[in-house]
C-alpha positions as a Python dict, from the first residue, in 0.01 Angstrom:
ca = {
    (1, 'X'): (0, 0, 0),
    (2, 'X'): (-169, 251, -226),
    (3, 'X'): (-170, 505, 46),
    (4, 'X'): (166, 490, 175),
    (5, 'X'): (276, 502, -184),
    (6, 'X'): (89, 845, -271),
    (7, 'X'): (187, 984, 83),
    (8, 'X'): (582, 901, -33),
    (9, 'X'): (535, 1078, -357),
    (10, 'X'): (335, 1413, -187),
    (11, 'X'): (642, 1400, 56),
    (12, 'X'): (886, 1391, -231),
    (13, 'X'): (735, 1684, -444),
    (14, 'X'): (699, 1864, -120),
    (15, 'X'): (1083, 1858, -83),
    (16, 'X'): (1169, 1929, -373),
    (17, 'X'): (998, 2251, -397),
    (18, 'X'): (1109, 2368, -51),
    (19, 'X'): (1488, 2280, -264),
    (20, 'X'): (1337, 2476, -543),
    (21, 'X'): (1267, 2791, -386),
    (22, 'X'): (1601, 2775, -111),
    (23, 'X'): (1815, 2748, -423),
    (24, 'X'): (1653, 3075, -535),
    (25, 'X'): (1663, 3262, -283),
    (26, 'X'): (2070, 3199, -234),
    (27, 'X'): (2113, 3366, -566),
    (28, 'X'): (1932, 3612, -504),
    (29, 'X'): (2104, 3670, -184),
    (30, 'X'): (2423, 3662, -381),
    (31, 'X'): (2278, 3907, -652),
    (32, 'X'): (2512, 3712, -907),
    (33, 'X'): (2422, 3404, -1164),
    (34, 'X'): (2676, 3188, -1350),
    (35, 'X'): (2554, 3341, -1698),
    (36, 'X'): (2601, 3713, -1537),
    (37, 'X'): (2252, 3814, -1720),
    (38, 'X'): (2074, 3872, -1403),
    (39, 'X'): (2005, 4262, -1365),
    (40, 'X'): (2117, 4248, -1011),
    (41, 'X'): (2461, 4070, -1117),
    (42, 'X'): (2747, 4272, -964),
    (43, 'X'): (2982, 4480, -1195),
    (44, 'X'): (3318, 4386, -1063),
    (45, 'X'): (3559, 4702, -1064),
    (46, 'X'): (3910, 4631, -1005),
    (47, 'X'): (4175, 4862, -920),
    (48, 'X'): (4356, 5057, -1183),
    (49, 'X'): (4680, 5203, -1226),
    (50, 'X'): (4644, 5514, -1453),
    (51, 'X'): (4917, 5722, -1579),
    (52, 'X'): (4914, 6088, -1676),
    (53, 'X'): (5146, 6412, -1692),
    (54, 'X'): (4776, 6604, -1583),
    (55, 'X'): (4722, 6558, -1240),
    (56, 'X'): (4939, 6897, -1086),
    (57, 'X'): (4714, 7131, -932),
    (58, 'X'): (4468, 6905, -777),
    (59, 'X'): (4373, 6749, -1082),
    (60, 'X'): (4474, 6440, -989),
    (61, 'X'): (4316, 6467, -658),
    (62, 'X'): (3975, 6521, -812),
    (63, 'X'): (3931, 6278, -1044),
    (64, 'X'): (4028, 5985, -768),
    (65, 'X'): (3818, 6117, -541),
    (66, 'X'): (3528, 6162, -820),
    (67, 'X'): (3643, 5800, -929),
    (68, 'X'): (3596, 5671, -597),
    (69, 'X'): (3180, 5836, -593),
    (70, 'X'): (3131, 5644, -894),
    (71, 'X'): (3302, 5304, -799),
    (72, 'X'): (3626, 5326, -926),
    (73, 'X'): (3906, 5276, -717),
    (74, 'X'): (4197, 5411, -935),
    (75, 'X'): (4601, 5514, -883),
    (76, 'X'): (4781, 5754, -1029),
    (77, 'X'): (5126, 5754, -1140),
    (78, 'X'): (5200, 6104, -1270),
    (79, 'X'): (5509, 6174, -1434),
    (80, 'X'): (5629, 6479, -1731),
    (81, 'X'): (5491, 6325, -2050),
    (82, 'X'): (5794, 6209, -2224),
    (83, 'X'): (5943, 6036, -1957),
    (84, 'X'): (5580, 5847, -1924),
    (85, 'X'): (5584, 5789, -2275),
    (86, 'X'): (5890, 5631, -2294),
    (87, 'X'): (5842, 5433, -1958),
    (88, 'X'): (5498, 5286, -2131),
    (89, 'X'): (5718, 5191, -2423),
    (90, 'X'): (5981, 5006, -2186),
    (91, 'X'): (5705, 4781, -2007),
    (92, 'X'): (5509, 4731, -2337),
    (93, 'X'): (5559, 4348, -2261),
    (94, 'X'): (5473, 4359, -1940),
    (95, 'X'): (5284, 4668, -1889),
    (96, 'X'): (5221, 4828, -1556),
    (97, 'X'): (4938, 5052, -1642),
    (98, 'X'): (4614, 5017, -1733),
    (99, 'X'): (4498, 5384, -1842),
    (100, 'X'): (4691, 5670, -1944),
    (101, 'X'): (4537, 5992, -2033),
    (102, 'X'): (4675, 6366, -2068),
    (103, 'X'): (4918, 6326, -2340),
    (104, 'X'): (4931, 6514, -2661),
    (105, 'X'): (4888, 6389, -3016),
    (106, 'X'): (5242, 6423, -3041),
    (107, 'X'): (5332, 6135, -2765),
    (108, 'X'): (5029, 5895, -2808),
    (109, 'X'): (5158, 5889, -3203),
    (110, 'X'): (5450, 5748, -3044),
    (111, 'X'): (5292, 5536, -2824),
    (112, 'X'): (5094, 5367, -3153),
    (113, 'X'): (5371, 5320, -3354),
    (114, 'X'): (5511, 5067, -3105),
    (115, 'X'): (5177, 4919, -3052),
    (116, 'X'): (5141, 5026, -2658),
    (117, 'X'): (4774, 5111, -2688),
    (118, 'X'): (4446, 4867, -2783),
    (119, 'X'): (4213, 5041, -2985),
    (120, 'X'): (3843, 5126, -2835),
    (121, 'X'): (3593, 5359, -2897),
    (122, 'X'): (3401, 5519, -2638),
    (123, 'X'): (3046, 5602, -2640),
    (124, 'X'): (3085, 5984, -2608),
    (125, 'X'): (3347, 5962, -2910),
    (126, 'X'): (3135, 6110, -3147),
    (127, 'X'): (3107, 6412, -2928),
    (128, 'X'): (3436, 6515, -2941),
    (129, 'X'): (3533, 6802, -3185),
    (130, 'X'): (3548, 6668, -3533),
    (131, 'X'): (3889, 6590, -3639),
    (132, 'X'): (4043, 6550, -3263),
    (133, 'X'): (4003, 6162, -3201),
    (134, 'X'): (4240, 5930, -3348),
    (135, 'X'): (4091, 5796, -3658),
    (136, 'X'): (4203, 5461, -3615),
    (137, 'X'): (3998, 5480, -3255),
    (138, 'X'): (4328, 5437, -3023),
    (139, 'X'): (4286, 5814, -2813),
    (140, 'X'): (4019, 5995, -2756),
    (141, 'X'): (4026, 6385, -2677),
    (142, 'X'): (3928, 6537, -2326),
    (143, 'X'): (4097, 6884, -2293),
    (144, 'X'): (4222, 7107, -2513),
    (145, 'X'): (4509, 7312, -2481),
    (146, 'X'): (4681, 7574, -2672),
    (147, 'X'): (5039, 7736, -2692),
    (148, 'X'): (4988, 8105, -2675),
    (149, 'X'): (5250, 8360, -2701),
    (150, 'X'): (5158, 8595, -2442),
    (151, 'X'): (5323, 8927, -2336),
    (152, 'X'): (5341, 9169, -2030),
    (153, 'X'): (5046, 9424, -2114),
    (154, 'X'): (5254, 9688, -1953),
    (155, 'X'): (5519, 9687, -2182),
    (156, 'X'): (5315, 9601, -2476),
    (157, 'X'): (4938, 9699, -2628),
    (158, 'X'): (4790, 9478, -2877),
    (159, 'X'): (4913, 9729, -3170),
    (160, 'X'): (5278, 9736, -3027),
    (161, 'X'): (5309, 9364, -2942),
    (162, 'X'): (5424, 9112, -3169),
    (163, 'X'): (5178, 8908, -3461),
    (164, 'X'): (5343, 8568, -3449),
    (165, 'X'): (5636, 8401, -3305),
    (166, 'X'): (5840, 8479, -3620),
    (167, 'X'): (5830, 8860, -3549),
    (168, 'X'): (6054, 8764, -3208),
    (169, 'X'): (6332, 8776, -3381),
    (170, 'X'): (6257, 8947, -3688),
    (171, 'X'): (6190, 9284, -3501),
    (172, 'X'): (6424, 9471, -3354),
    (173, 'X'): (6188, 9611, -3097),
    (174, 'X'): (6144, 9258, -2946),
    (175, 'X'): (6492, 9118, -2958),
    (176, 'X'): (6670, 9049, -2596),
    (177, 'X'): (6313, 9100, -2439),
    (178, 'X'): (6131, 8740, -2498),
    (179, 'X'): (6196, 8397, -2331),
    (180, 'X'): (6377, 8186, -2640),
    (181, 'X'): (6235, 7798, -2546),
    (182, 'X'): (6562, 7625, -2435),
    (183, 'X'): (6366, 7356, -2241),
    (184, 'X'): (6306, 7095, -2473),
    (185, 'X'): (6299, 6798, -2245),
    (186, 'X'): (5933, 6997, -2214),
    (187, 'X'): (5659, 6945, -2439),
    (188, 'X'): (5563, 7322, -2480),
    (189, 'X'): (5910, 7432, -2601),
    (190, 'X'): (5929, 7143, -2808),
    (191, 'X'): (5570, 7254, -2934),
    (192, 'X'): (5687, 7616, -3020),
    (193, 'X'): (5993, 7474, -3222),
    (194, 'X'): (5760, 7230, -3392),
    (195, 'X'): (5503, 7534, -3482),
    (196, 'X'): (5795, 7744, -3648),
    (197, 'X'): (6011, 7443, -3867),
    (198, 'X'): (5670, 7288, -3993),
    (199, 'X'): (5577, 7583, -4193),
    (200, 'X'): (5981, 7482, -4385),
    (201, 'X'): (5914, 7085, -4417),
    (202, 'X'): (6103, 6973, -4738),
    (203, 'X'): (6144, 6614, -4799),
    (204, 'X'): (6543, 6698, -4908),
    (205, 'X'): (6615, 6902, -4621),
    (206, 'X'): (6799, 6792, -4304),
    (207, 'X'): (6551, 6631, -4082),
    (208, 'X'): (6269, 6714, -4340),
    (209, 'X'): (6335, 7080, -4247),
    (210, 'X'): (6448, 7312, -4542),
    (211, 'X'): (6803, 7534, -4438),
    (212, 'X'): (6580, 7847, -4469),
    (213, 'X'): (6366, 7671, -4167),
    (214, 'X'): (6667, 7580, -3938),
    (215, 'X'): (6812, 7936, -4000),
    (216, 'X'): (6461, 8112, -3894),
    (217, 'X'): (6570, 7856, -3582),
    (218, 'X'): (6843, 7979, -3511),
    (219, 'X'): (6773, 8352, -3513),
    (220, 'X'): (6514, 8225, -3255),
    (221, 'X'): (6735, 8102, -2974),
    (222, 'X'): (7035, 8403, -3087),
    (223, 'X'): (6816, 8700, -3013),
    (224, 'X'): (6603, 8539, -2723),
    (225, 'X'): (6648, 8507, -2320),
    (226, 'X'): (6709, 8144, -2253),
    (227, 'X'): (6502, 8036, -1985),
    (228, 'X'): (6606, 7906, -1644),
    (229, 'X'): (6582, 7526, -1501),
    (230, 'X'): (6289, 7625, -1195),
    (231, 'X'): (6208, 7973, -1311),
    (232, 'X'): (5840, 8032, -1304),
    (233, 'X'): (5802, 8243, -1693),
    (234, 'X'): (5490, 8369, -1615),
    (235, 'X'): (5690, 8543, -1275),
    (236, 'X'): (5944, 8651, -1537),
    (237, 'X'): (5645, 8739, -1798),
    (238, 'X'): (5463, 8971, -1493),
    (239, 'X'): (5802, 9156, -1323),
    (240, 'X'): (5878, 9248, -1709),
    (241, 'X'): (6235, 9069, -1695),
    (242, 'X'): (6183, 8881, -1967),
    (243, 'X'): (5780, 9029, -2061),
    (244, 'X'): (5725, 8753, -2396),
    (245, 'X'): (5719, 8404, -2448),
    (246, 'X'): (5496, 8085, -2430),
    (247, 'X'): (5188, 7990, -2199),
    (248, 'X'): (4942, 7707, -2158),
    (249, 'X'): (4607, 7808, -2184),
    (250, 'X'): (4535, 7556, -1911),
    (251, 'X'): (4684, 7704, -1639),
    (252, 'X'): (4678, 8059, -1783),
    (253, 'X'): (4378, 8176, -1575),
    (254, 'X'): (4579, 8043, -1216),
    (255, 'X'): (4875, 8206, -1325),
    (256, 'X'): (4694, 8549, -1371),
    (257, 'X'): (4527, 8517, -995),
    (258, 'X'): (4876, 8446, -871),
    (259, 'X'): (5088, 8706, -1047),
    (260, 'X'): (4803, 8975, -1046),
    (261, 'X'): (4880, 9025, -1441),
    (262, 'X'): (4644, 8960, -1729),
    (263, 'X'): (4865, 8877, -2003),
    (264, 'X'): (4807, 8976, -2388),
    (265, 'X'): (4777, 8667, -2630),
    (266, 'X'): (4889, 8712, -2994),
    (267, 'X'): (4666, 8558, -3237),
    (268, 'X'): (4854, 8441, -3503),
    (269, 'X'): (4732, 8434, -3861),
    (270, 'X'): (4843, 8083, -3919),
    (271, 'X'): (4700, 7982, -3555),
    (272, 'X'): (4887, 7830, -3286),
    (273, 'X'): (4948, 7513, -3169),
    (274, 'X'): (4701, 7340, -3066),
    (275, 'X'): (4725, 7018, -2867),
    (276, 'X'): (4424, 6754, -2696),
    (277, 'X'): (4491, 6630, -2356),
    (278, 'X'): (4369, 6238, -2464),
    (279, 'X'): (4266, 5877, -2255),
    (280, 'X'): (4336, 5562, -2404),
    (281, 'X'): (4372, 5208, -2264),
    (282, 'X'): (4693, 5014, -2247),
    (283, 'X'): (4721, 4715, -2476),
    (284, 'X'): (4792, 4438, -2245),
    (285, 'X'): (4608, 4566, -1943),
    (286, 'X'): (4448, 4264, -1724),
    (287, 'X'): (4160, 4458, -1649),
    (288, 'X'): (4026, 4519, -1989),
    (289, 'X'): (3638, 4572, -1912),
    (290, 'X'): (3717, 4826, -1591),
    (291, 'X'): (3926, 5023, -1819),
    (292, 'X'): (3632, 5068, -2020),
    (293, 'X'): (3401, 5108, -1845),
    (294, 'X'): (3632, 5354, -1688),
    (295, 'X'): (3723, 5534, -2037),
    (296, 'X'): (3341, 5547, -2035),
    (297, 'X'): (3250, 5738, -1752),
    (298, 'X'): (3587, 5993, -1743),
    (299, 'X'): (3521, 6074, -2139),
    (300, 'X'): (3127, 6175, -2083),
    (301, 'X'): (3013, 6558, -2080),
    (302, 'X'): (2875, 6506, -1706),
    (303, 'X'): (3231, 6423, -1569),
    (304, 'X'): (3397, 6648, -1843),
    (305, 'X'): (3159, 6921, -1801),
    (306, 'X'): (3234, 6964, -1399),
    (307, 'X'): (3612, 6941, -1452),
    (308, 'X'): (3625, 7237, -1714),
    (309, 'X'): (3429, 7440, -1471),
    (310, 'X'): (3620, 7335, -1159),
    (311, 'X'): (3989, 7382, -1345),
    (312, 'X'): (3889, 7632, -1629),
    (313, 'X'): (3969, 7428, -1861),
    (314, 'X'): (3831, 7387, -2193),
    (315, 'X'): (3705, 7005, -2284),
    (316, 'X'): (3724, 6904, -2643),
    (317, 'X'): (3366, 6731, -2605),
    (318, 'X'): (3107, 6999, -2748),
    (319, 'X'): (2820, 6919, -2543),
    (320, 'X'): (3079, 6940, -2266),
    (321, 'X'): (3207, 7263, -2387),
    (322, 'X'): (2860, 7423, -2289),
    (323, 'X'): (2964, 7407, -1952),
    (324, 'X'): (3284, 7579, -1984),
    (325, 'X'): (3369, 7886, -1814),
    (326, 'X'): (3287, 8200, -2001),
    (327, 'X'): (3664, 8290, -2022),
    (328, 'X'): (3797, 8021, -2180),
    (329, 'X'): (3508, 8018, -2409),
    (330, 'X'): (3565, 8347, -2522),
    (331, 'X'): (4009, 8291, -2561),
    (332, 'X'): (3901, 7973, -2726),
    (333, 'X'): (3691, 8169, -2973),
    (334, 'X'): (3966, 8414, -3097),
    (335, 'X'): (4228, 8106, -3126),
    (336, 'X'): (4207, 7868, -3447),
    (337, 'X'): (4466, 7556, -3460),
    (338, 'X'): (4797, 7612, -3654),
    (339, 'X'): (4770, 7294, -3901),
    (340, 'X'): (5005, 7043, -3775),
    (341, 'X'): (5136, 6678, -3911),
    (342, 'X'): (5125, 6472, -3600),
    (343, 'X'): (5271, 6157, -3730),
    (344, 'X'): (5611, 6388, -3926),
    (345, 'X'): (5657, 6557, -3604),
    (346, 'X'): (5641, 6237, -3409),
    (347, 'X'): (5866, 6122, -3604),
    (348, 'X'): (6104, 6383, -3637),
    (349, 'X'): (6107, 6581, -3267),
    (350, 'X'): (6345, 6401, -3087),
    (351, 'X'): (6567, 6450, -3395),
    (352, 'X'): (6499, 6817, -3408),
    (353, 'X'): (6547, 6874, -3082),
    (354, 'X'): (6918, 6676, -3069),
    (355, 'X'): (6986, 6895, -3365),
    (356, 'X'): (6902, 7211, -3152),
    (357, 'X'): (7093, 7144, -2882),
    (358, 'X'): (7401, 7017, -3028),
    (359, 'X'): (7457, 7249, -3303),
    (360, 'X'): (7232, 7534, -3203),
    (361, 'X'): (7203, 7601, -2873),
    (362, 'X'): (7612, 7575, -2842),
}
């Protein structure tokens, strides 16, 4: 009796070790555990739906397929950045997009004051260029871009050629002969505007704006060209039809390839406007940890640092910015940021701009 006893028990330990080890190795066939701490646990990317008004010129194209290489499988819904702005705002309650990145400070201001975005701060934040971030951690920069006033150097040297946008119309050598910015569902006209009536904010003037300020706006769009729905200004710019007006500094090096022209850039004493291309995650989204892990890995100087080189562009993270063509490094150098009130213009453009084109540009 003793034996068969002690052969029943060997046969029972024996079993359950053979359970022991065949419930180990399933989970490590698996590679996942119900408490997820397992190093070989599985990071689950899901699809995202990112919108942006910077995916022209193969932009777009780039960073899916770079997405992809890094296990991201993202979408892209591009759209001009006021009509994505104010599409975010309609599906606030039931939001469609996860990411959006490659709006100004301008638009994501916007976007905050209806509470569209979740706050989150990246890793790589605190390599972006002091003072660019939001403070309050809801957008983080990636590109920056400035609004140059650039001119035909055939018809103008750098003595002849204007100081600042207020000379346009001040100087009767440049009147009829620059490209007045009529556009304003565009963000760069609207940017040029905004650089001129902030230096006349007054609390008791119309809009904030003194009179003196909407008269200087005025003059602007009297003596000026008014551009052309589907004109190409730099085409304008190079033929010398109309051989002034504004440029991106983003696309300012492909524009000089195409047109065979190498514009002049004015310099302005009180700088120019200067805007950060930002990412920020959609408050709401269903797929809170890919977006961040996703803000994560677009944000950092490696993927930064091969998109400036690949579209000349110049990244507003400094250890990024090492990378950086020598071109853009050296515009970027002469160029210093005209001092701008986000929120007030936020606030106030879509105003200013009604005001322009019902009473001014009659």
């Amino acid at each position: 009796m003793k034996k068969l006893m002690k052969a029943a028990v060997v046969t029972l330990l024996f079993c359950l070790t053979l359970a022991a080890c065949g419930g180990g190795n399933s989970g490590a066939n698996t590679g996942t555990n119900a408490g997820g701490n397992s190093p070989e646990a599985e990071v689950k990317n899901e699809k995202l739906i990112v919108y942006t008004n910077a995916n022209s010129d193969g932009r777009g194209e780039w960073l899916v397929e770079k997405a992809k290489s890094a296990g991201f499988d993202i979408e892209i819904v591009g759209a001009g950045g006021a009509d994505l702005t104010n599409r975010l705002i309609a599906e606030k309650n039931n939001p469609t997009a996860d990411v959006v990145y490659g709006l100004n400070n301008m638009l994501y201001e916007s976007l905050k004051k209806e509470s569209v975005l979740v706050s989150y701060v990246p890793s790589w934040a605190g390599e972006v260029e002091a003072g660019l971030n939001d403070p309050e951690g809801f957008y983080h920069g990636l590109i920056k871009q400035a609004i140059l006033l650039g001119y035909n150097p055939d018809a103008f040297t750098a003595e002849t050629a204007p100081k600042d946008w207020t000379d346009l119309y001040q100087n009767e050598a440049f009147i009829g002969k620059y490209e007045a910015p009529t556009l304003l569902g565009q963000n760069t006209p609207r940017l040029v505007v905004a650089g001129i009536l902030v230096r006349y904010m007054d609390e008791n003037g119309d809009l904030g704006i003194s009179e003196e300020g909407w008269e200087e706006i005025r003059k602007l769009y009297d003596n000026g060209v008014r551009a052309i729905e589907g004109e190409d200004f730099y085409a304008n710019l190079a033929s010398g039809k109309t051989p002034m007006g504004a440029l991106v500094s983003g696309t300012l090096s492909s524009k000089e390839e195409q047109y065979n022209v190498k514009a002049g850039i004015v310099s302005p004493e009180i700088g120019v406007p200067m805007v950060v291309e930002h990412v920020a995650i959609i408050n709401g989204t269903k797929k809170q940890d890919t977006a961040e892990r996703f803000v994560e890995w677009m944000g950092s100087a490696e993927v930064q640092g091969e998109f400036v080189q690949q579209f000349n562009a110049m990244p507003a993270n400094t250890v990024a910015a090492e990378q950086a063509n020598e071109p853009i490094k050296e515009l970027f150098a002469d160029l210093k940021a005209q001092p701008f009130d986000w929120t007030f213009i936020a606030d106030n453009i879509d105003l200013w701009v009604e005001k322009i084109e019902l009473q001014i540009m009659k």
